[in-house]
Wavefront OBJ file of the C-alpha trace (Angstrom):
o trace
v -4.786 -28.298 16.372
v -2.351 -26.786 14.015
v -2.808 -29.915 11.717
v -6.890 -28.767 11.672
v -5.454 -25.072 10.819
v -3.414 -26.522 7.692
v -5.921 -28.546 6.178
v -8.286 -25.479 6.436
v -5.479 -23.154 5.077
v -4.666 -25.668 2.295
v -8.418 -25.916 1.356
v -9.547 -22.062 1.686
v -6.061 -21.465 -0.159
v -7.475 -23.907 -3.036
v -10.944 -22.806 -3.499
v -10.140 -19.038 -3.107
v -7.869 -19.965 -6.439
v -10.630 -21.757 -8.192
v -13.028 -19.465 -7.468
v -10.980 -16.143 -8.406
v -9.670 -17.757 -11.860
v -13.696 -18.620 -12.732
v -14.565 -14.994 -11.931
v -11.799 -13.632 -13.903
v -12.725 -15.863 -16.821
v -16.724 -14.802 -16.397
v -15.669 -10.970 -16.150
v -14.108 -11.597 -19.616
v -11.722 -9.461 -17.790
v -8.147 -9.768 -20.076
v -5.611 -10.760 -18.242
v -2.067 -12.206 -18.524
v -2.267 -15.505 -17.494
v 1.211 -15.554 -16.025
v 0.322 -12.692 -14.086
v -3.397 -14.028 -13.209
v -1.259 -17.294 -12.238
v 1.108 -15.160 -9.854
v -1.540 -12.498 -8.182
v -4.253 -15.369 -7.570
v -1.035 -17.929 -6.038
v -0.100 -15.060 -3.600
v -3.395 -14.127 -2.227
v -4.122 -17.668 -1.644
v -1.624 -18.230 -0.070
v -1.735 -15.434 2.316
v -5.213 -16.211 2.848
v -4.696 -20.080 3.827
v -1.228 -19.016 6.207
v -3.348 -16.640 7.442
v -5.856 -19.471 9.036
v -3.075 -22.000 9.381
v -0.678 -18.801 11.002
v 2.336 -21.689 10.961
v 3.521 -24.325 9.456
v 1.994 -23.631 5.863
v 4.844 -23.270 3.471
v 5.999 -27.190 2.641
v 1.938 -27.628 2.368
v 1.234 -24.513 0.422
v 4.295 -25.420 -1.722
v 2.526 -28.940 -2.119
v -0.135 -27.552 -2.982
v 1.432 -25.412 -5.885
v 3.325 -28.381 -6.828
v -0.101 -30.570 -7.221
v -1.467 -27.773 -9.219
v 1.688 -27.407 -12.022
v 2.143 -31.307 -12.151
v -1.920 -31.308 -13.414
v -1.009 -28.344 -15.368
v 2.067 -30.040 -17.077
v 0.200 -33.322 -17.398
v -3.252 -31.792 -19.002
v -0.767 -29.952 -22.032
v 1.339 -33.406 -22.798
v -1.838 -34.959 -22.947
v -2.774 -31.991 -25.031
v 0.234 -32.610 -27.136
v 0.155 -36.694 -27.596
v -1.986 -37.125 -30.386
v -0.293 -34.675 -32.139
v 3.084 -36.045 -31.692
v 4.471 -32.772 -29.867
v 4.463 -34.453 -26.501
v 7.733 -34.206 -24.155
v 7.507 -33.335 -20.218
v 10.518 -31.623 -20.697
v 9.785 -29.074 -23.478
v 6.313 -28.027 -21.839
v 8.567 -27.496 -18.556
v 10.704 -25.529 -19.952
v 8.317 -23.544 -21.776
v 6.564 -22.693 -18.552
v 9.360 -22.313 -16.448
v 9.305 -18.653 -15.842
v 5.247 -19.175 -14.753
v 6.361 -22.218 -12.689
v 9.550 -20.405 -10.852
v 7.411 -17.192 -10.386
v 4.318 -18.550 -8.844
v 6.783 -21.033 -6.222
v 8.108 -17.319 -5.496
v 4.457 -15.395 -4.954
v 2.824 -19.050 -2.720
v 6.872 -18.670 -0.450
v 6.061 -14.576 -0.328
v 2.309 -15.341 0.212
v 2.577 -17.808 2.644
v 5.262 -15.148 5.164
v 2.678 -12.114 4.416
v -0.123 -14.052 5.967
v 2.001 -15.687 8.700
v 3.178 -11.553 9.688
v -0.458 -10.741 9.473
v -1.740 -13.322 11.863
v 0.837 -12.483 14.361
v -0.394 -9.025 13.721
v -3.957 -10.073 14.316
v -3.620 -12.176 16.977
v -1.302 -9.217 19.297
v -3.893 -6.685 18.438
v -6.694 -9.007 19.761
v -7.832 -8.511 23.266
v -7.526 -11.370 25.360
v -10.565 -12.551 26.997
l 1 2 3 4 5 6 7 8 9 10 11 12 13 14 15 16 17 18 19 20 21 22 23 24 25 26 27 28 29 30 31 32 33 34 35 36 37 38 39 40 41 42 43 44 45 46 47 48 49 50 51 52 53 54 55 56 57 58 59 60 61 62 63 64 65 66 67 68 69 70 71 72 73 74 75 76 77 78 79 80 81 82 83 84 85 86 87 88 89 90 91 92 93 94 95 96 97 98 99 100 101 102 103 104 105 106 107 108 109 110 111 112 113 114 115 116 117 118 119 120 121 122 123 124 125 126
């Protein structure tokens, strides 16, 4: 059961952060990435722990990992053709996004586990 709860986490955790960076980029709404990168990795994640209430931060943390590796991949591949291309130069230059956003999906993920324990002790047993 809690293995159903993750996976539904994980997967309301990644289209809640697909869905809230397209409507930020439709609202032509200017915003700091970095910032848009931290606020949207925190809610997610406080969303998905919410449904998966245990369990969710090596899976969330996945899940943030998944998403920087694509983003680190998609600029090198950027970069090739133009010669500029080093993993280790586009890491560095996004460390501060990378390091922050780990910190808001571990912060995220213990917000939504306090507020399902909160939810479930204020629920009336049936």
């Amino acid at each position: 059961m809690d293995t159903k709860r993750i996976l539904s986490g994980l997967a309301v955790a990644a289209v809640f952060g697909l869905v809230a960076g397209e409507l930020i980029s439709l609202a032509n709404f200017t915003f700091n990435p970095l910032l848009q990168s931290i606020v949207l990795g925190f809610l997610a994640t406080t969303i998905g722990s919410f449904i998966a209430r245990r369990g969710f931060v090596f899976p969330a943390l996945g899940l943030w990992f998944v998403g920087w590796l694509l983003v680190v991949c998609l600029l090198y591949f950027i970069a090739a053709p133009a010669g500029q291309a080093s993993f280790l130069a586009i890491a560095q230059i996004n460390l501060l996004g990378i390091v922050l956003s780990a910190l808001a999906v571990v912060i995220g993920v213990f917000v939504g586990q306090a507020l399902a324990k909160r939810a479930q002790r204020s629920a009336p047993a049936i």
